[in-house]
VOMI-376796 format. One record per residue (C-alpha): residue number from 0; residue in one letter; chain; x negated, y, z. Coordinates in steps of 0.2 Angstrom, whole numbers. Example, Ala and Ser with C-alpha at 12.3 -4.5 7.8 and 13.67 -1.06 7.14 Angstrom:
ATOM pos code unit    px    py    pz
ATOM   0    A    A   -62   -22    39
ATOM   1    S    A   -68    -5    36
END
This chain:
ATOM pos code unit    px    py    pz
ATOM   0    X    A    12  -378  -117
ATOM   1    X    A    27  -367  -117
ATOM   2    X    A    24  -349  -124
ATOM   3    X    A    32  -337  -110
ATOM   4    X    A    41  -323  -122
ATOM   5    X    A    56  -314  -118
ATOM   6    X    A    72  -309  -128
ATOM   7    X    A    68  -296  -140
ATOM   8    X    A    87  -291  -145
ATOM   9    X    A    94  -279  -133
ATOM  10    X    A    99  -265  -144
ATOM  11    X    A    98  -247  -134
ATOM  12    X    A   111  -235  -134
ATOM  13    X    A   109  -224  -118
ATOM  14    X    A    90  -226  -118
ATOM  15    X    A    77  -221  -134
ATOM  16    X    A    62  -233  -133
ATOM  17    X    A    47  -228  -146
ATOM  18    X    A    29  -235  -145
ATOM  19    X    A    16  -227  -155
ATOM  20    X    A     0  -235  -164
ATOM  21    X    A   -11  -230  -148
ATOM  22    X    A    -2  -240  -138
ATOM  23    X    A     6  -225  -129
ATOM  24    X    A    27  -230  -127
ATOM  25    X    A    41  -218  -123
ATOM  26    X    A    57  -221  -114
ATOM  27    X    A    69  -206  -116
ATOM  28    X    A    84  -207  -107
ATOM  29    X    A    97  -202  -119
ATOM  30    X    A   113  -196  -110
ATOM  31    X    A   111  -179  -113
ATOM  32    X    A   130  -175  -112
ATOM  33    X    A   129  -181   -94
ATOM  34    X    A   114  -174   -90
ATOM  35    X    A   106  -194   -90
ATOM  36    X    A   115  -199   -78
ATOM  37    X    A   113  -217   -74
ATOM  38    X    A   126  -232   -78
ATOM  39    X    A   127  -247   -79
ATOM  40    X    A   120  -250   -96
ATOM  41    X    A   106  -238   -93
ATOM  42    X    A    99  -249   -80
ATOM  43    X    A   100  -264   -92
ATOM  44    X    A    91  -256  -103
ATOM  45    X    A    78  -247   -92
ATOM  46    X    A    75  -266   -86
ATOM  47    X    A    74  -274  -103
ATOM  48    X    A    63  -260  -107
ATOM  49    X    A    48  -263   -94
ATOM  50    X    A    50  -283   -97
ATOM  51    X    A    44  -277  -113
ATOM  52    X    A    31  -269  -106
ATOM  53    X    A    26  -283   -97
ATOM  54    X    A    26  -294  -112
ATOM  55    X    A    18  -284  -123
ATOM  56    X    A    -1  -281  -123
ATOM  57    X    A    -2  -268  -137
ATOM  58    X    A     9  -256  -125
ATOM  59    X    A    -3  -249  -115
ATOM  60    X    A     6  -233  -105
ATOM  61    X    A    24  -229  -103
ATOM  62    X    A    30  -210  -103
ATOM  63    X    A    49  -210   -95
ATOM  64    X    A    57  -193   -99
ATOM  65    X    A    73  -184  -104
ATOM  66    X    A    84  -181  -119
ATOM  67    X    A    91  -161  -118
ATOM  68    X    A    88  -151  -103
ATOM  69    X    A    86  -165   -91
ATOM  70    X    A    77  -177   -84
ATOM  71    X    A    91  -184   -76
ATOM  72    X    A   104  -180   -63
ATOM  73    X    A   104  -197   -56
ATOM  74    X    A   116  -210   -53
ATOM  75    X    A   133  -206   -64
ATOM  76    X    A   145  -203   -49
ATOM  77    X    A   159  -212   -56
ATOM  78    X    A   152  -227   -49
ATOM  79    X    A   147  -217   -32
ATOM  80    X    A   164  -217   -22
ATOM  81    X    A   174  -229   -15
ATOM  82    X    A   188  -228   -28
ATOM  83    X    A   179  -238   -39
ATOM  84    X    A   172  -251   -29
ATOM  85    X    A   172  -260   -12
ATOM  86    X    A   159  -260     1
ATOM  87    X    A   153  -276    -4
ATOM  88    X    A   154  -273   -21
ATOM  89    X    A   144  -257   -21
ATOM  90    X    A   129  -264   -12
ATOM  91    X    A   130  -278   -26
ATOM  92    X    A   132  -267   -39
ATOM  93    X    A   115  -254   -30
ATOM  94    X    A   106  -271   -26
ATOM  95    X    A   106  -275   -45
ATOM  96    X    A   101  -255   -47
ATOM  97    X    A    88  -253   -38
ATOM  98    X    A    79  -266   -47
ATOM  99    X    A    77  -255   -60
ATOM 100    X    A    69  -243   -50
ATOM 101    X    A    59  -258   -44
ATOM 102    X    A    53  -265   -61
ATOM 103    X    A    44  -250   -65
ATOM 104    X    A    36  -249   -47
ATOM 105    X    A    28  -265   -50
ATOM 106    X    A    25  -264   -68
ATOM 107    X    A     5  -265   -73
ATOM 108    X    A     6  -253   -86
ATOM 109    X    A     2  -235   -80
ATOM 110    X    A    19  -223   -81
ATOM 111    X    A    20  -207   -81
ATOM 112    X    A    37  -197   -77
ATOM 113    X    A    37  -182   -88
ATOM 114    X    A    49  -170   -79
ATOM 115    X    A    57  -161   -94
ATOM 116    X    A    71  -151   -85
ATOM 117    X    A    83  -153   -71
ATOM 118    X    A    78  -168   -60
ATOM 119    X    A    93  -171   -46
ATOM 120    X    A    97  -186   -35
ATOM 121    X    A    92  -203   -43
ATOM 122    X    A    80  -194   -57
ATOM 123    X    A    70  -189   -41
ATOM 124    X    A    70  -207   -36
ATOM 125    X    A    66  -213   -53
ATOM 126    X    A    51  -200   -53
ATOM 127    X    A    46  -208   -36
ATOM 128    X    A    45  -225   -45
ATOM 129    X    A    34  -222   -59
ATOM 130    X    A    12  -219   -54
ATOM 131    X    A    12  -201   -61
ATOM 132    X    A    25  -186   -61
ATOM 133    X    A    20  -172   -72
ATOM 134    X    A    33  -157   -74
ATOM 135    X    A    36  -143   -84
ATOM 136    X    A    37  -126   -80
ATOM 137    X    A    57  -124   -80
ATOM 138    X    A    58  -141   -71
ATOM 139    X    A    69  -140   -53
ATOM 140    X    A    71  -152   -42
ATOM 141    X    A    85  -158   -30
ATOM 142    X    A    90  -172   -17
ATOM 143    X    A   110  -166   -19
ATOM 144    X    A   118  -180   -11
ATOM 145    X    A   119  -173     7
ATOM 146    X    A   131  -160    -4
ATOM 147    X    A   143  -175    -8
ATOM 148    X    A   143  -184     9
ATOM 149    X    A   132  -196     5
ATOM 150    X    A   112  -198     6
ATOM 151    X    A    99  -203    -9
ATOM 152    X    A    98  -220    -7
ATOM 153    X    A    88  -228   -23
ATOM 154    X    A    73  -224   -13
ATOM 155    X    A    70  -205    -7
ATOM 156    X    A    73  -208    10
ATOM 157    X    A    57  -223    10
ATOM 158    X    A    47  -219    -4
ATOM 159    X    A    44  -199    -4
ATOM 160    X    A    39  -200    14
ATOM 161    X    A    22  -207     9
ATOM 162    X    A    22  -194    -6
ATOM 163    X    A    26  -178     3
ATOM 164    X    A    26  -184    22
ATOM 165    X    A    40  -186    35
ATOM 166    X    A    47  -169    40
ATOM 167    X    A    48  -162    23
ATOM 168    X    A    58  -179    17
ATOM 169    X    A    68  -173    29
ATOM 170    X    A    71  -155    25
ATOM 171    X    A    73  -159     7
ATOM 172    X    A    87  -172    11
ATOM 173    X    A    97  -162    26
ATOM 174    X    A    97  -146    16
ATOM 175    X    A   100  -153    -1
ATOM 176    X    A    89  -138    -8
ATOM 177    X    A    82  -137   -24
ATOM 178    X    A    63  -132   -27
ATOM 179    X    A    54  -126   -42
ATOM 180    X    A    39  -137   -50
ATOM 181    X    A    28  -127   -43
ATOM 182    X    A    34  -129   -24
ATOM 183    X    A    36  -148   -29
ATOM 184    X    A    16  -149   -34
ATOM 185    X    A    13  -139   -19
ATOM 186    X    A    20  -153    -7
ATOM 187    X    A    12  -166   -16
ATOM 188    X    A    27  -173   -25
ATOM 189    X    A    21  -170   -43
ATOM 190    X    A     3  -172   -50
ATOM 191    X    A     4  -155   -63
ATOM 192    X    A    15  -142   -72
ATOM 193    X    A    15  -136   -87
ATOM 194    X    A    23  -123   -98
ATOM 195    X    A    38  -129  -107
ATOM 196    X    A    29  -126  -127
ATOM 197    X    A    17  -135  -124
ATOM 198    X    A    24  -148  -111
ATOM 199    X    A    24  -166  -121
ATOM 200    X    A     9  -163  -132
ATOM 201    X    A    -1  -161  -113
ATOM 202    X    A     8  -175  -109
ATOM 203    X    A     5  -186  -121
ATOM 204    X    A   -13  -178  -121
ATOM 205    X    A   -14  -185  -103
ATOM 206    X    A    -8  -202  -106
ATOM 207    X    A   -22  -202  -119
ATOM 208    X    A   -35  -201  -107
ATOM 209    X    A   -27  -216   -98
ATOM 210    X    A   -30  -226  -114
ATOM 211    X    A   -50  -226  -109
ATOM 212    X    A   -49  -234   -92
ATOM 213    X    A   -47  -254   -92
ATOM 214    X    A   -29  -261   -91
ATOM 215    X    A   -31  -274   -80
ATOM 216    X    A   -42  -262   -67
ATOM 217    X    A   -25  -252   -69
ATOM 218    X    A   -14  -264   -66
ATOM 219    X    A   -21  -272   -51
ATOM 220    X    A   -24  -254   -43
ATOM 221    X    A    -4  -251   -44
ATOM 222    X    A    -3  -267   -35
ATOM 223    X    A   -18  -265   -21
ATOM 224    X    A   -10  -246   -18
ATOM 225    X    A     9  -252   -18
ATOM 226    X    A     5  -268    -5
ATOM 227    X    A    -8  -256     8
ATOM 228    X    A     6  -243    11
ATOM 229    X    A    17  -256    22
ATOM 230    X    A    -3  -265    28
ATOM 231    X    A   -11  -263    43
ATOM 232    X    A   -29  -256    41
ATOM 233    X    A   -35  -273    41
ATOM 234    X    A   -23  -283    30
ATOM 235    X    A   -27  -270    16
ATOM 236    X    A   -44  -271    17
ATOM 237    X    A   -40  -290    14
ATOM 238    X    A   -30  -286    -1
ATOM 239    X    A   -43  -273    -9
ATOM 240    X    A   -57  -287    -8
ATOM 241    X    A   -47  -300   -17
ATOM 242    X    A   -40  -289   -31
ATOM 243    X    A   -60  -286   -31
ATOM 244    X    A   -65  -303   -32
ATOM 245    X    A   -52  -304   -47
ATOM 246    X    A   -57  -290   -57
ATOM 247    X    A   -77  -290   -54
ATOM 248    X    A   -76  -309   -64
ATOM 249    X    A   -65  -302   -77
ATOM 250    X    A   -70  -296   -95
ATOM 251    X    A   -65  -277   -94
ATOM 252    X    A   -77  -279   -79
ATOM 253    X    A   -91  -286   -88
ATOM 254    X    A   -88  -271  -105
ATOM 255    X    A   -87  -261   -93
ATOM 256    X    A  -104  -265   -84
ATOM 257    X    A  -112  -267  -101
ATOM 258    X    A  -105  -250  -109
ATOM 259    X    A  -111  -241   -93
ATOM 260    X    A  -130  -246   -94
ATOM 261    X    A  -128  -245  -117
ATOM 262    X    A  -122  -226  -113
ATOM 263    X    A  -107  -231  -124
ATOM 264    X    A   -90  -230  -122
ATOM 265    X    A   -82  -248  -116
ATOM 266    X    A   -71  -256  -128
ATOM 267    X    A   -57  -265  -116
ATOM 268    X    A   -45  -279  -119
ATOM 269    X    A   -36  -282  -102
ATOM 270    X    A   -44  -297   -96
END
């Protein structure tokens, strides 16, 4: 039988990509003279970056942050206006985009945004694709594209409605204000803040405590809670029950079962 693998020699240069012995990787977008803008290349290697994710079973949490002083300013306008590309161009060009922004949607492995500083326009959306956004103190936040005649179109205007609800999508598009990370946990568009000393050692601290929990459980939640927001009441229902059926037959399941009535801790594997 042919061994599914995927090509293994994509070398980064607008992305840093680390994985440490706990199985804890790190993505650091690493365009700090534009702020991490996004390009072209960035997207290639932000994609190669959760297939090997996907492939690789020792990786067992991905932290997306920032090199400098931000997380990112989003999308590098140089390929924004229509000088650079026609219509249908730029809706090819943002088609193959936003599956970048997709692949990490649907990727099993938990990830966790760390917000490390300015996070405008696409870093939002970016944010807005991972499972857990963290911030530190200093971080601000900003939907800027109302500002440039245009609107934040890699997934704000759908996918922050069911973070932060409908009029305050709204607000935070129309006005193009920016908010402090306090204001942003406030609306529910972050999980915590942090001060800035000590801001990766708690999020790596927190990416830790992912490590106990089984993978596969993990995985399968991201896909349960990911299909139920567009599900009726009952068509999710359906969902949860066969993502149950799944995982109540797997091993993680049974370690689980056994290291609950053993008063151990369970050992899990991913199946």
């Amino acid at each position: 039988t042919e061994k599914i693998t995927r090509d293994e020699t994509m070398d980064y240069t607008e992305i840093k990509f680390d994985v440490r012995d706990n199985g804890i990787a790190t993505m650091t977008l690493n365009r700090p003279e534009r702020l991490n803008s996004f390009s072209r290349k960035m997207f290639d290697e932000w994609k190669d970056v959760a297939a090997r994710c996907a492939f690789d079973d020792k990786i067992r949490v991905l932290v997306v942050t920032g090199e400098g002083r931000a997380f990112s300013s989003g999308v590098d306008l140089t390929v924004l206006g229509s000088d650079t590309l026609s219509q249908s161009a730029f809706r090819y060009y943002y088609r193959q985009a936003h599956q970048a922004f997709d692949d990490m949607e649907v990727l099993e492995v938990p990830i966790i945004a760390a917000i490390n500083g300015l996070c405008y326009g696409g870093g939002v959306e970016l944010a807005l694709s991972c499972d857990i956004v963290l911030a530190s103190e200093n971080a601000t936040f900003c939907l800027v594209e109302n500002q440039l005649g245009a609107i934040p179109a890699s997934g704000a205007c759908n996918r922050m409605i069911h973070h932060v609800g409908l009029a305050k999508t709204k607000e935070l598009i129309i006005t193009a204000d920016p908010i402090n990370a306090d204001e942003a946990r406030r609306i529910g568009l972050i999980s915590q803040v942090y001060k800035d000393d000590e801001f990766m050692d708690r999020v790596y601290a927190y990416a830790e405590r992912l490590l106990k929990n089984s993978p596969f459980a993990m995985g399968m939640a991201k896909h349960v809670v990911n299909m139920c927001v567009n599900a009726d009441m009952h068509t999710g229902r359906d969902i949860e029950r066969l993502a149950q059926s799944v995982l109540v037959t797997s091993d993680d399941h049974k370690e689980g079962m056994a290291a609950f009535f053993e008063k151990r801790d369970p050992v899990f594997k991913g199946k």
